[in-house]
C-alpha positions in Angstrom: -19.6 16.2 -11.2 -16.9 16.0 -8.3 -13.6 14.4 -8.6 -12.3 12.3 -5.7 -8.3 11.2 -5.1 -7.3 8.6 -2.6 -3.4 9.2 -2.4 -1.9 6.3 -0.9 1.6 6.7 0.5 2.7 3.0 0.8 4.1 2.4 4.3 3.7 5.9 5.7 2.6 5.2 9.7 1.9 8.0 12.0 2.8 5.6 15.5 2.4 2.2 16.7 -1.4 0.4 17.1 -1.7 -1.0 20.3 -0.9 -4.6 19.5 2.2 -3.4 17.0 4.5 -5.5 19.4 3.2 -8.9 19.4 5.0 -10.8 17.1 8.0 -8.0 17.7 7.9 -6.2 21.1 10.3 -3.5 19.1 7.9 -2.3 16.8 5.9 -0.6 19.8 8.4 2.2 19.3 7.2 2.4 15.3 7.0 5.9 14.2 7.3 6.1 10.4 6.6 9.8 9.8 8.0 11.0 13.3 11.3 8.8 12.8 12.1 9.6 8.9 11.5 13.5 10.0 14.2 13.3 12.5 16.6 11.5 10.3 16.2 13.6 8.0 16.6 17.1 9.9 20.1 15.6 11.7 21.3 14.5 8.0 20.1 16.8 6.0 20.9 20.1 8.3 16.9 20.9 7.4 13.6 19.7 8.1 11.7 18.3 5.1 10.1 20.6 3.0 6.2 19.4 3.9 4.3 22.5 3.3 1.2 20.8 1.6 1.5 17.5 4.1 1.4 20.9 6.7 -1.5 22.7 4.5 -3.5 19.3 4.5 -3.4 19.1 8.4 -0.2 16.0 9.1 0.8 18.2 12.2 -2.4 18.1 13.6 -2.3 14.6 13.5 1.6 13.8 14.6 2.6 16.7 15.8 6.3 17.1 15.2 8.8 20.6 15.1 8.7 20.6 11.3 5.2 20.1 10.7 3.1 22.6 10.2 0.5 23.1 14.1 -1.5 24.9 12.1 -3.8 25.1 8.7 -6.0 27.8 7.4 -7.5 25.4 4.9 -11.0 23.4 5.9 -9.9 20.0 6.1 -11.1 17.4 7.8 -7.7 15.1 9.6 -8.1 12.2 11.8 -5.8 8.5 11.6 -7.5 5.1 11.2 -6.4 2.0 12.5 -6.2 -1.1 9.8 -8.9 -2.8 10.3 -7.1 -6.2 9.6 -4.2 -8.5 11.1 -0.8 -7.8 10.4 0.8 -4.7 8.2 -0.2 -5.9 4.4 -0.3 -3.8 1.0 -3.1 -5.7 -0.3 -5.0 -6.2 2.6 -4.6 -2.6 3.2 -5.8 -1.7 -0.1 -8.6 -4.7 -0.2 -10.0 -3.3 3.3 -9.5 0.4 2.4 -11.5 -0.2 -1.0 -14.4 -1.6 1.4 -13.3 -5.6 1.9 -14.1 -7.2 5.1 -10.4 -8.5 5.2 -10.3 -8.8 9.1 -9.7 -12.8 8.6 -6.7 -13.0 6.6 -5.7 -16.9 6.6 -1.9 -17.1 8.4 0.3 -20.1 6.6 4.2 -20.4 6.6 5.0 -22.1 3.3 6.5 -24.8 5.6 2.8 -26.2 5.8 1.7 -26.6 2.6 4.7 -27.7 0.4 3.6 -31.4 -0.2 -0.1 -29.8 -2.0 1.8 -27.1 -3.5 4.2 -29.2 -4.7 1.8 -31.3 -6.0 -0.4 -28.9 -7.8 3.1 -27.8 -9.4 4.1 -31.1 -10.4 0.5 -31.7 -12.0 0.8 -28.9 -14.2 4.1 -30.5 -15.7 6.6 -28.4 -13.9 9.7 -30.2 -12.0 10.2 -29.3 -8.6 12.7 -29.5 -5.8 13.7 -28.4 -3.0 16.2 -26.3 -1.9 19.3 -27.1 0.0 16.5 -28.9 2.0 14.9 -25.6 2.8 11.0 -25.4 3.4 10.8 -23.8 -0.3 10.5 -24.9 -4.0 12.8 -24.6 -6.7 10.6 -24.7 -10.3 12.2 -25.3 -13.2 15.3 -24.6 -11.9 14.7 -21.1 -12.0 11.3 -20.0 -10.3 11.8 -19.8 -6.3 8.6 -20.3 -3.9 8.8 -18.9 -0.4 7.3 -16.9 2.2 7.2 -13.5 1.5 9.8 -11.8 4.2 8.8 -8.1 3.4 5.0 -8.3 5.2 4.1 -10.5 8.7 5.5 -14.1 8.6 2.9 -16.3 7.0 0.6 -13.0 5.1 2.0 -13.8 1.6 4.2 -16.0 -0.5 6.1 -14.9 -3.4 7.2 -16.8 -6.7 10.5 -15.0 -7.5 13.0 -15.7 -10.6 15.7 -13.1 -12.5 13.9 -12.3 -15.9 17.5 -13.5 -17.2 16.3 -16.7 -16.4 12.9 -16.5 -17.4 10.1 -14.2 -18.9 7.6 -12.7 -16.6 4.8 -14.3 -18.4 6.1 -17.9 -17.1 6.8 -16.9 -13.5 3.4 -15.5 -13.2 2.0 -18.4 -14.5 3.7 -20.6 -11.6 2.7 -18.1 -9.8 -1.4 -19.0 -10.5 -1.0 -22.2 -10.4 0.3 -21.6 -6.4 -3.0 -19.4 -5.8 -5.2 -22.5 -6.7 -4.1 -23.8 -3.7 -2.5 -20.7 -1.1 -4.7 -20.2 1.8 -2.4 -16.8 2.2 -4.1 -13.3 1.3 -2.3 -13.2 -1.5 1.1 -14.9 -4.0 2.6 -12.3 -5.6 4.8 -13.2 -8.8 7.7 -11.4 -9.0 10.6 -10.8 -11.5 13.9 -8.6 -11.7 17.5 -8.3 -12.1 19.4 -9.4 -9.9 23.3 -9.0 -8.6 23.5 -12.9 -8.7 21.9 -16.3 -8.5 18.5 -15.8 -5.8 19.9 -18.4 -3.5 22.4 -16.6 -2.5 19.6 -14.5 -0.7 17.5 -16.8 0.9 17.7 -16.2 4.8 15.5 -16.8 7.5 12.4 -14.9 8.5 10.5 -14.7 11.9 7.7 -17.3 12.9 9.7 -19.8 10.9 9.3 -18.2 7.7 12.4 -18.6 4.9 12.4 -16.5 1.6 14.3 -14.3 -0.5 15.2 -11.4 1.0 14.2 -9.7 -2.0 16.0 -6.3 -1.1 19.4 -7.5 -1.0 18.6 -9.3 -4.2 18.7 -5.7 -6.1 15.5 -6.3 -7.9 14.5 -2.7 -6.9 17.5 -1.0 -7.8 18.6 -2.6 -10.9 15.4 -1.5 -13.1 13.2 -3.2 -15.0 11.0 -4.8 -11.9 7.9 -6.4 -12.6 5.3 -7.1 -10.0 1.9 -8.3 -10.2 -0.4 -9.9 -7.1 -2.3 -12.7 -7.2 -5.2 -12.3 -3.9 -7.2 -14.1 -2.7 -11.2 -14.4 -4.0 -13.2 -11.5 -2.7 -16.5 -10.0 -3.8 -15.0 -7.1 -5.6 -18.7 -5.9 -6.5 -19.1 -4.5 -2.8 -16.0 -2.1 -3.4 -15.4 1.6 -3.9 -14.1 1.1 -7.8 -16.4 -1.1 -8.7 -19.3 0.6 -7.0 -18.2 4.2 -8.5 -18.4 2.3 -12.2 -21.5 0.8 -12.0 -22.4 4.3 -10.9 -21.0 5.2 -14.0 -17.9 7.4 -12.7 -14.7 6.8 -14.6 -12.0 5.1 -12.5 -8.3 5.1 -12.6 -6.6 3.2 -10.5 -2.6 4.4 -10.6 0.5 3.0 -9.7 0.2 -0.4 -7.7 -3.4 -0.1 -7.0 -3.5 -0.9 -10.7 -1.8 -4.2 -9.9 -4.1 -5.0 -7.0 -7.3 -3.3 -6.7 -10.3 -5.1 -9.4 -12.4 -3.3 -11.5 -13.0 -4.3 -15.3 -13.7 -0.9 -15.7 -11.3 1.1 -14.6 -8.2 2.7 -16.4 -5.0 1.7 -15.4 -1.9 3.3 -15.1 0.7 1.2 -13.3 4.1 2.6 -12.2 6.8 2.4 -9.6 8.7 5.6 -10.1 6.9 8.3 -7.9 7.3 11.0 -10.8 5.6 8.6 -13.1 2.8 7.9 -10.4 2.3 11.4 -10.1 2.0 12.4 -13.8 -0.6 9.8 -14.2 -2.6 10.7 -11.3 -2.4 14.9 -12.4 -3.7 13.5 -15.9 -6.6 11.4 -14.7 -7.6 14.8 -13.0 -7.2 16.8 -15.5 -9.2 14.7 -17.9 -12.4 14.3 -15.5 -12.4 18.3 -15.7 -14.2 18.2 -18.8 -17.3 17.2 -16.2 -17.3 13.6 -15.5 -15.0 14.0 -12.4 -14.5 10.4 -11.2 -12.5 8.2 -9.3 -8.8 8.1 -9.3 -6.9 5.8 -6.1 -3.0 6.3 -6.8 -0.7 4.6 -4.5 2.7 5.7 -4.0 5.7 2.8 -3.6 8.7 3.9 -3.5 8.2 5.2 0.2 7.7 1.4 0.6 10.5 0.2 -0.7 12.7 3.4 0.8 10.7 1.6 4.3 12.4 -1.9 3.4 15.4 -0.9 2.2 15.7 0.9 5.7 16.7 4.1 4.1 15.6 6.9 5.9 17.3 9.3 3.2 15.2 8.0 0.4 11.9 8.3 2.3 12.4 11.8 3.2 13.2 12.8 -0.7 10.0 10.6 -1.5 8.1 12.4 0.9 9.2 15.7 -0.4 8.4 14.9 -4.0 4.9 13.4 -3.0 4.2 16.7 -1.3 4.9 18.6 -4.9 2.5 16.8 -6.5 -0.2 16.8 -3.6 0.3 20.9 -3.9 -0.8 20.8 -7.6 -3.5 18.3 -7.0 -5.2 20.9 -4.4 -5.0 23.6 -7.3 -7.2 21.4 -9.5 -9.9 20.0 -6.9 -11.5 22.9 -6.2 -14.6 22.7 -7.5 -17.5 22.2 -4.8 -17.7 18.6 -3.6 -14.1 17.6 -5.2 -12.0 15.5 -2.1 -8.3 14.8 -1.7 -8.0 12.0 0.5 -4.5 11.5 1.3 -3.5 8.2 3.8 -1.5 5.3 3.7 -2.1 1.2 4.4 0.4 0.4 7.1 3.7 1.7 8.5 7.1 0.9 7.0 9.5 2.9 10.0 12.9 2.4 8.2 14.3 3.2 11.4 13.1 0.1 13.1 15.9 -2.1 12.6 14.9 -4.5 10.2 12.8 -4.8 6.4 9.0 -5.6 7.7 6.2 -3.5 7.0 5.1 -1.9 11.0 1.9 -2.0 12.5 1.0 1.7 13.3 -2.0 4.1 12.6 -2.0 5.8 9.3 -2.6 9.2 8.9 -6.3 10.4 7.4 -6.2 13.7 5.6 -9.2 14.9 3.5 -9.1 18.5 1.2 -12.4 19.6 1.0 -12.7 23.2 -0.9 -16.6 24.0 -0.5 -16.2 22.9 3.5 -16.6 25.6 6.4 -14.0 25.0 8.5 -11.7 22.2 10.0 -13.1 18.9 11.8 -11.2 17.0 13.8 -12.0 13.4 13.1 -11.8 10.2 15.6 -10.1 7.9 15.5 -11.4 5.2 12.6 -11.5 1.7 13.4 -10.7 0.4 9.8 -9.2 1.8 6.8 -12.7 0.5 5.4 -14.2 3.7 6.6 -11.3 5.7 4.4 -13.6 4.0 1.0 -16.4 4.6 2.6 -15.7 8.5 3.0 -15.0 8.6 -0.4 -18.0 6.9 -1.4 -20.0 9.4 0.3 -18.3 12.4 -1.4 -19.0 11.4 -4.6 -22.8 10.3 -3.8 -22.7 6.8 -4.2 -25.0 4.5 -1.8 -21.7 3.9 1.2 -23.9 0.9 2.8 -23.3 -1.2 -0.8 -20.1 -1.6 0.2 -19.4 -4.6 2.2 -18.1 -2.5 5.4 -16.8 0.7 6.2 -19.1 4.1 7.2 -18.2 7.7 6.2 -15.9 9.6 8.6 -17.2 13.2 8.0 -20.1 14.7 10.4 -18.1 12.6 13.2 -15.7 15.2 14.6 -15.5 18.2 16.3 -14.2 21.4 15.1 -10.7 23.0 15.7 -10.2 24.7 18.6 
Protein backbone atom coordinates (compact mmCIF):
# COMPACT_ATOMS: atom_id res chain seq x y z
CA UNK A 1 0.00 0.00 0.00
CA UNK A 2 1.16 3.65 -0.62
CA UNK A 3 2.45 5.99 2.00
CA UNK A 4 1.40 9.57 1.92
CA UNK A 5 3.37 12.72 3.87
CA UNK A 6 1.83 16.14 4.28
CA UNK A 7 4.89 18.29 5.41
CA UNK A 8 3.67 21.33 6.86
CA UNK A 9 6.23 24.23 7.19
CA UNK A 10 4.34 26.42 9.80
CA UNK A 11 4.27 30.03 8.48
CA UNK A 12 6.13 29.49 5.24
CA UNK A 13 4.11 32.08 2.53
CA UNK A 14 5.09 32.28 -1.01
CA UNK A 15 3.42 36.20 -1.41
CA UNK A 16 0.50 38.15 -0.30
CA UNK A 17 -3.42 36.95 -1.02
CA UNK A 18 -5.20 39.71 -2.41
CA UNK A 19 -6.94 40.91 0.63
CA UNK A 20 -3.45 40.40 2.84
CA UNK A 21 -3.70 44.28 3.63
CA UNK A 22 -6.94 44.84 5.14
CA UNK A 23 -6.54 44.93 8.66
CA UNK A 24 -2.70 45.97 7.77
CA UNK A 25 -2.13 47.67 4.36
CA UNK A 26 1.78 46.60 5.03
CA UNK A 27 1.34 43.10 4.73
CA UNK A 28 0.53 43.48 0.95
CA UNK A 29 4.30 43.50 0.53
CA UNK A 30 4.43 39.77 2.56
CA UNK A 31 6.87 37.53 1.01
CA UNK A 32 7.89 34.87 3.43
CA UNK A 33 10.06 32.62 1.30
CA UNK A 34 11.22 35.55 -1.19
CA UNK A 35 12.12 37.84 1.93
CA UNK A 36 13.94 35.24 4.35
CA UNK A 37 15.99 34.16 0.93
CA UNK A 38 17.30 37.61 0.56
CA UNK A 39 18.09 38.01 4.14
CA UNK A 40 19.74 35.31 4.18
CA UNK A 41 22.02 35.57 0.95
CA UNK A 42 23.09 39.49 2.13
CA UNK A 43 23.93 37.84 5.78
CA UNK A 44 25.08 34.86 5.19
CA UNK A 45 27.42 35.69 1.96
CA UNK A 46 25.38 32.51 0.33
CA UNK A 47 22.09 31.61 -0.82
CA UNK A 48 20.31 28.84 1.28
CA UNK A 49 21.24 25.52 0.55
CA UNK A 50 17.45 24.37 -0.97
CA UNK A 51 18.33 21.75 -3.27
CA UNK A 52 15.29 19.40 -2.42
CA UNK A 53 12.80 22.62 -1.93
CA UNK A 54 14.57 23.15 -5.74
CA UNK A 55 14.13 19.20 -6.68
CA UNK A 56 10.38 19.40 -5.45
CA UNK A 57 9.62 22.35 -7.84
CA UNK A 58 9.61 25.87 -5.00
CA UNK A 59 11.22 27.84 -7.95
CA UNK A 60 8.63 27.11 -10.25
CA UNK A 61 6.32 28.43 -7.87
CA UNK A 62 8.31 31.73 -6.52
CA UNK A 63 10.83 32.10 -8.68
CA UNK A 64 13.84 33.59 -6.93
CA UNK A 65 17.97 33.62 -8.02
CA UNK A 66 18.62 30.84 -5.53
CA UNK A 67 15.91 28.62 -6.30
CA UNK A 68 16.24 26.03 -8.49
CA UNK A 69 13.94 27.16 -12.38
CA UNK A 70 14.22 23.93 -13.02
CA UNK A 71 13.36 20.11 -11.93
CA UNK A 72 13.88 16.80 -13.68
CA UNK A 73 11.69 15.04 -11.16
CA UNK A 74 7.72 14.54 -12.07
CA UNK A 75 6.10 16.67 -9.66
CA UNK A 76 3.17 18.21 -9.66
CA UNK A 77 3.64 22.37 -7.94
CA UNK A 78 0.92 24.79 -7.69
CA UNK A 79 0.05 27.40 -4.35
CA UNK A 80 -3.39 27.46 -2.64
CA UNK A 81 -5.02 30.20 -1.15
CA UNK A 82 -6.37 29.51 2.66
CA UNK A 83 -9.60 28.98 2.25
CA UNK A 84 -10.48 30.82 5.51
CA UNK A 85 -10.36 34.41 7.26
CA UNK A 86 -7.28 35.59 8.67
CA UNK A 87 -3.69 33.73 8.91
CA UNK A 88 -4.38 30.86 11.70
CA UNK A 89 -2.45 27.48 12.57
CA UNK A 90 -5.40 25.69 13.45
CA UNK A 91 -7.61 26.87 11.09
CA UNK A 92 -5.06 26.25 8.62
CA UNK A 93 -4.68 22.77 9.69
CA UNK A 94 -8.64 22.25 10.47
CA UNK A 95 -9.34 23.46 6.71
CA UNK A 96 -6.29 21.69 5.18
CA UNK A 97 -7.48 18.26 6.93
CA UNK A 98 -10.95 18.88 5.03
CA UNK A 99 -13.02 21.43 7.62
CA UNK A 100 -15.31 23.90 6.22
CA UNK A 101 -13.53 26.63 8.46
CA UNK A 102 -14.46 29.59 6.19
CA UNK A 103 -16.59 31.09 9.25
CA UNK A 104 -14.27 31.45 11.99
CA UNK A 105 -16.21 33.52 14.77
CA UNK A 106 -14.02 37.06 15.31
CA UNK A 107 -14.19 38.14 19.28
CA UNK A 108 -11.69 40.46 21.20
CA UNK A 109 -11.65 39.17 24.74
CA UNK A 110 -12.84 42.70 25.56
CA UNK A 111 -16.47 41.29 24.76
CA UNK A 112 -16.92 38.49 26.59
CA UNK A 113 -15.10 39.07 30.04
CA UNK A 114 -18.23 39.36 32.26
CA UNK A 115 -19.45 35.33 30.82
CA UNK A 116 -15.94 34.30 30.96
CA UNK A 117 -15.46 35.65 34.08
CA UNK A 118 -18.36 34.07 35.21
CA UNK A 119 -17.92 30.65 34.03
CA UNK A 120 -14.47 31.04 35.83
CA UNK A 121 -15.83 32.15 38.96
CA UNK A 122 -18.40 29.08 38.86
CA UNK A 123 -15.92 26.60 38.73
CA UNK A 124 -14.29 28.06 42.09
CA UNK A 125 -11.49 29.99 40.67
CA UNK A 126 -10.87 33.79 41.88
CA UNK A 127 -10.52 36.21 39.26
CA UNK A 128 -9.46 39.78 38.59
CA UNK A 129 -8.62 41.95 36.49
CA UNK A 130 -5.59 43.34 35.50
CA UNK A 131 -4.34 46.88 36.10
CA UNK A 132 -7.89 47.38 34.68
CA UNK A 133 -6.96 45.74 31.44
CA UNK A 134 -9.63 43.91 29.27
CA UNK A 135 -7.98 40.50 30.59
CA UNK A 136 -8.26 38.07 33.61
CA UNK A 137 -5.92 37.30 36.16
CA UNK A 138 -6.84 33.53 37.70
CA UNK A 139 -5.59 32.45 40.67
CA UNK A 140 -3.14 34.90 40.64
CA UNK A 141 -1.11 33.17 38.31
CA UNK A 142 -3.09 32.02 35.08
CA UNK A 143 -3.43 35.19 32.47
CA UNK A 144 -6.48 35.26 29.87
CA UNK A 145 -6.00 37.44 26.81
CA UNK A 146 -6.25 37.68 23.27
CA UNK A 147 -3.79 35.79 21.52
CA UNK A 148 -1.36 38.58 19.78
CA UNK A 149 0.60 36.08 17.54
CA UNK A 150 -2.61 35.26 14.93
CA UNK A 151 -5.39 38.14 13.61
CA UNK A 152 -6.86 40.24 16.50
CA UNK A 153 -9.86 38.49 17.85
CA UNK A 154 -8.85 34.51 16.04
CA UNK A 155 -7.77 33.00 19.45
CA UNK A 156 -7.33 33.62 23.09
CA UNK A 157 -4.68 32.19 25.11
CA UNK A 158 -4.53 31.04 28.95
CA UNK A 159 -0.83 31.77 29.80
CA UNK A 160 1.06 31.17 33.36
CA UNK A 161 5.03 30.31 34.07
CA UNK A 162 5.08 26.49 35.06
CA UNK A 163 7.02 28.05 38.19
CA UNK A 164 3.77 29.16 39.16
CA UNK A 165 1.73 26.52 38.23
CA UNK A 166 1.63 22.90 36.59
CA UNK A 167 0.46 22.62 33.07
CA UNK A 168 -2.25 20.26 34.12
CA UNK A 169 -4.02 23.31 36.01
CA UNK A 170 -3.56 25.98 33.25
CA UNK A 171 -5.09 23.72 30.79
CA UNK A 172 -7.77 23.03 32.86
CA UNK A 173 -8.68 26.97 33.07
CA UNK A 174 -8.06 26.78 29.91
CA UNK A 175 -11.30 24.30 29.19
CA UNK A 176 -13.28 25.82 31.23
CA UNK A 177 -12.75 29.28 28.82
CA UNK A 178 -13.66 26.98 25.65
CA UNK A 179 -17.16 26.26 27.32
CA UNK A 180 -17.83 29.55 26.55
CA UNK A 181 -15.08 31.16 23.59
CA UNK A 182 -16.82 31.81 20.44
CA UNK A 183 -13.01 32.14 19.08
CA UNK A 184 -11.64 29.19 16.77
CA UNK A 185 -9.76 28.09 19.22
CA UNK A 186 -8.07 28.89 23.44
CA UNK A 187 -4.89 27.57 23.52
CA UNK A 188 -3.40 26.80 27.09
CA UNK A 189 0.00 27.63 27.33
CA UNK A 190 2.93 27.26 29.85
CA UNK A 191 6.78 28.16 30.02
CA UNK A 192 9.60 29.79 31.63
CA UNK A 193 9.74 32.93 31.66
CA UNK A 194 12.47 35.89 32.21
CA UNK A 195 10.02 37.46 34.74
CA UNK A 196 6.54 38.01 36.03
CA UNK A 197 3.93 37.81 32.58
CA UNK A 198 2.68 41.28 33.22
CA UNK A 199 5.49 42.73 32.52
CA UNK A 200 4.63 41.62 28.86
CA UNK A 201 1.27 42.53 28.36
CA UNK A 202 1.08 45.23 25.48
CA UNK A 203 -1.45 46.20 23.10
CA UNK A 204 -2.50 44.42 19.98
CA UNK A 205 -4.36 45.76 16.79
CA UNK A 206 -8.31 45.84 16.64
CA UNK A 207 -8.19 46.48 20.26
CA UNK A 208 -6.76 43.29 21.24
CA UNK A 209 -4.37 43.19 24.64
CA UNK A 210 -2.30 39.99 25.51
CA UNK A 211 0.99 38.75 26.35
CA UNK A 212 3.24 39.23 23.90
CA UNK A 213 4.38 35.77 24.39
CA UNK A 214 7.73 36.19 22.45
CA UNK A 215 9.30 38.66 24.55
CA UNK A 216 8.19 36.52 27.50
CA UNK A 217 11.06 33.89 26.50
CA UNK A 218 8.71 30.96 26.78
CA UNK A 219 10.32 29.77 23.37
CA UNK A 220 13.76 30.13 24.25
CA UNK A 221 14.03 29.15 27.71
CA UNK A 222 12.91 25.23 27.12
CA UNK A 223 10.54 23.31 28.48
CA UNK A 224 7.34 24.96 26.51
CA UNK A 225 4.21 23.22 26.70
CA UNK A 226 1.37 23.93 24.26
CA UNK A 227 -1.78 22.32 23.74
CA UNK A 228 -5.07 23.84 21.68
CA UNK A 229 -8.32 23.79 22.78
CA UNK A 230 -10.75 24.41 19.09
CA UNK A 231 -13.61 24.80 18.53
CA UNK A 232 -16.38 21.71 17.96
CA UNK A 233 -16.08 20.39 14.38
CA UNK A 234 -17.11 17.10 12.77
CA UNK A 235 -13.79 15.63 12.81
CA UNK A 236 -15.41 12.35 11.06
CA UNK A 237 -15.46 14.33 7.60
CA UNK A 238 -11.49 14.66 7.80
CA UNK A 239 -8.42 13.28 6.03
CA UNK A 240 -7.13 11.38 9.52
CA UNK A 241 -10.03 10.23 10.52
CA UNK A 242 -11.28 9.16 7.12
CA UNK A 243 -7.74 7.39 6.32
CA UNK A 244 -8.48 5.27 9.82
CA UNK A 245 -11.70 4.20 9.32
CA UNK A 246 -10.20 3.14 6.01
CA UNK A 247 -8.02 1.38 8.12
CA UNK A 248 -4.58 3.26 7.19
CA UNK A 249 -2.33 3.89 10.22
CA UNK A 250 -2.01 7.62 10.99
CA UNK A 251 0.59 9.59 12.67
CA UNK A 252 0.13 12.82 13.13
CA UNK A 253 3.80 14.59 14.23
CA UNK A 254 4.87 17.53 15.74
CA UNK A 255 1.98 20.17 16.40
CA UNK A 256 -0.54 18.46 14.28
CA UNK A 257 -0.45 16.00 17.11
CA UNK A 258 -1.69 18.81 19.42
CA UNK A 259 -4.39 19.92 17.05
CA UNK A 260 -5.53 17.72 14.38
CA UNK A 261 -8.35 14.71 16.01
CA UNK A 262 -8.23 11.30 15.37
CA UNK A 263 -8.56 8.58 18.29
CA UNK A 264 -6.72 6.57 16.12
CA UNK A 265 -3.88 8.04 15.16
CA UNK A 266 -0.24 7.79 16.67
CA UNK A 267 1.14 10.79 18.01
CA UNK A 268 4.40 12.16 18.16
CA UNK A 269 4.41 15.78 19.33
CA UNK A 270 7.59 17.91 19.13
CA UNK A 271 8.82 21.43 18.75
CA UNK A 272 12.45 20.89 17.91
CA UNK A 273 12.64 20.46 14.02
CA UNK A 274 15.25 17.54 14.39
CA UNK A 275 12.92 15.82 16.68
CA UNK A 276 9.97 16.48 14.15
CA UNK A 277 11.86 15.09 11.56
CA UNK A 278 13.05 11.82 13.25
CA UNK A 279 9.57 11.05 14.01
CA UNK A 280 8.23 11.62 10.69
CA UNK A 281 11.48 9.39 8.94
CA UNK A 282 10.27 6.65 11.49
CA UNK A 283 6.54 6.62 10.80
CA UNK A 284 7.78 6.01 7.13
CA UNK A 285 9.96 3.65 7.72
CA UNK A 286 7.52 1.58 9.77
CA UNK A 287 4.56 1.67 7.07
CA UNK A 288 7.34 0.02 4.76
CA UNK A 289 6.61 -3.21 6.08
CA UNK A 290 3.22 -2.75 3.63
CA UNK A 291 0.63 -0.85 5.44
CA UNK A 292 1.91 2.55 4.14
CA UNK A 293 -0.41 5.11 5.84
CA UNK A 294 -0.84 8.46 6.83
CA UNK A 295 1.72 10.65 8.39
CA UNK A 296 0.90 14.87 8.54
CA UNK A 297 4.11 16.38 10.31
CA UNK A 298 4.08 20.04 10.85
CA UNK A 299 7.20 21.94 11.24
CA UNK A 300 7.21 25.00 14.10
CA UNK A 301 10.09 26.40 14.60
CA UNK A 302 9.84 28.30 11.11
CA UNK A 303 6.87 29.74 12.99
CA UNK A 304 8.26 30.85 15.82
CA UNK A 305 11.66 31.98 13.78
CA UNK A 306 8.40 34.09 11.83
CA UNK A 307 7.31 35.73 15.25
CA UNK A 308 10.38 36.22 16.69
CA UNK A 309 11.16 38.19 13.35
CA UNK A 310 14.36 36.33 12.87
CA UNK A 311 15.16 36.02 9.55
CA UNK A 312 18.47 34.08 10.43
CA UNK A 313 16.69 31.41 12.24
CA UNK A 314 14.19 30.80 9.39
CA UNK A 315 16.75 30.34 6.85
CA UNK A 316 18.75 27.63 9.11
CA UNK A 317 15.09 26.02 9.64
CA UNK A 318 14.60 26.05 6.14
CA UNK A 319 17.85 24.40 5.45
CA UNK A 320 17.49 21.63 7.94
CA UNK A 321 13.74 20.94 6.71
CA UNK A 322 15.18 20.60 3.29
CA UNK A 323 17.68 17.51 4.74
CA UNK A 324 15.08 15.73 5.90
CA UNK A 325 12.63 16.34 2.86
CA UNK A 326 15.83 14.83 0.75
CA UNK A 327 15.69 11.52 2.75
CA UNK A 328 11.96 11.43 2.77
CA UNK A 329 11.99 11.30 -1.24
CA UNK A 330 14.55 8.30 -0.95
CA UNK A 331 11.94 6.22 0.88
CA UNK A 332 8.58 7.17 -1.01
CA UNK A 333 9.27 5.72 -4.02
CA UNK A 334 7.18 3.00 -4.33
CA UNK A 335 4.35 3.53 -7.09
CA UNK A 336 1.47 5.68 -5.65
CA UNK A 337 3.69 6.89 -2.47
CA UNK A 338 3.09 11.19 -2.28
CA UNK A 339 5.13 13.88 -0.58
CA UNK A 340 3.02 16.70 -0.11
CA UNK A 341 4.97 19.46 1.14
CA UNK A 342 2.98 23.10 1.89
CA UNK A 343 2.40 25.29 4.63
CA UNK A 344 -0.99 27.05 6.48
CA UNK A 345 -0.18 30.76 6.26
CA UNK A 346 2.70 33.10 5.94
CA UNK A 347 4.86 34.26 8.86
CA UNK A 348 7.40 37.04 6.70
CA UNK A 349 9.75 37.89 9.60
CA UNK A 350 10.68 40.68 7.59
CA UNK A 351 7.33 42.47 7.90
CA UNK A 352 7.91 44.54 10.80
CA UNK A 353 6.06 43.04 13.42
CA UNK A 354 5.10 39.29 15.25
CA UNK A 355 1.64 38.34 13.34
CA UNK A 356 1.26 35.48 11.21
CA UNK A 357 0.74 37.09 7.20
CA UNK A 358 -1.81 36.40 4.90
CA UNK A 359 -0.14 35.08 1.61
CA UNK A 360 -0.44 31.96 -0.69
CA UNK A 361 1.31 28.89 0.40
CA UNK A 362 3.30 26.92 -1.67
CA UNK A 363 1.86 23.34 -3.02
CA UNK A 364 4.53 20.76 -3.81
CA UNK A 365 3.56 17.13 -4.45
CA UNK A 366 6.57 14.09 -5.10
CA UNK A 367 5.06 11.64 -7.11
CA UNK A 368 7.66 8.78 -8.18
CA UNK A 369 5.38 6.53 -10.61
CA UNK A 370 4.12 10.06 -12.35
CA UNK A 371 5.13 10.88 -16.19
CA UNK A 372 6.14 14.18 -16.06
CA UNK A 373 5.58 17.66 -14.31
CA UNK A 374 1.93 19.41 -14.03
CA UNK A 375 1.64 22.63 -13.41
CA UNK A 376 -1.24 23.12 -11.00
CA UNK A 377 -3.76 26.22 -10.53
CA UNK A 378 -4.17 27.97 -8.33
CA UNK A 379 -6.31 26.15 -5.33
CA UNK A 380 -8.98 28.00 -3.69
CA UNK A 381 -8.58 26.37 -0.19
CA UNK A 382 -5.98 24.51 1.57
CA UNK A 383 -9.04 21.96 1.81
CA UNK A 384 -8.21 20.78 -1.66
CA UNK A 385 -4.30 20.06 -0.17
CA UNK A 386 -6.40 16.92 2.14
CA UNK A 387 -8.34 16.30 -0.49
CA UNK A 388 -5.23 15.46 -2.85
CA UNK A 389 -4.03 13.32 -0.39
CA UNK A 390 -7.10 11.63 0.03
CA UNK A 391 -7.13 10.73 -3.51
CA UNK A 392 -3.61 9.30 -3.49
CA UNK A 393 -4.16 6.94 -1.15
CA UNK A 394 -7.72 5.83 -2.58
CA UNK A 395 -9.97 6.93 -0.07
CA UNK A 396 -13.65 8.22 -1.17
CA UNK A 397 -12.27 12.46 -1.40
CA UNK A 398 -16.20 13.64 -1.48
CA UNK A 399 -16.52 12.07 2.37
CA UNK A 400 -14.71 14.85 3.42
CA UNK A 401 -16.66 17.79 4.27
CA UNK A 402 -14.92 20.07 1.36
CA UNK A 403 -11.95 20.16 -0.60
CA UNK A 404 -11.42 18.32 -4.35
CA UNK A 405 -8.19 16.72 -5.53
CA UNK A 406 -5.73 19.02 -7.34
CA UNK A 407 -4.12 16.48 -9.71
CA UNK A 408 -5.58 15.98 -13.47
CA UNK A 409 -6.12 19.98 -13.09
CA UNK A 410 -2.95 21.41 -14.68
CA UNK A 411 -1.01 21.59 -17.61
CA UNK A 412 2.31 20.21 -18.24
CA UNK A 413 5.74 22.06 -18.13
CA UNK A 414 6.63 23.80 -20.93
Amino acid sequence: MSTTVIVVIDGFGVGAMPDAGALRPGDLTADTCGHVLDHCRASLGRPLRLPALGALGLGLVHPHPDLARRTSRPVAVGRAALGYPGADTFAGHQTMMGADFSRVTVAPLAGHLDEVSGALKSAGHLVEPLRGQPLLLVDGAVLVHDNLEADPGINWNASARLDDMSFDRIVSIARTVRAVAPVARVIAVGGHADGPLATYVRDGDGGTVGLDTPATGFYRNGGLQVRHLGVDLDHTGQLPDIAARAGLPVTLVGKAADILACEAAVRRPAVATAEVLEHTLTAVQGGRGGQGGLVVANVQESDLAGHQQDTGRYGSVLEQVDVGLTELMGLLTAPGDRLVVTADHGNDPTIGHAYHTREYVPVLIHRPDAAGIELLPDAATLADVGATAAAALGLDVAALTTGATLLGRGRGAP
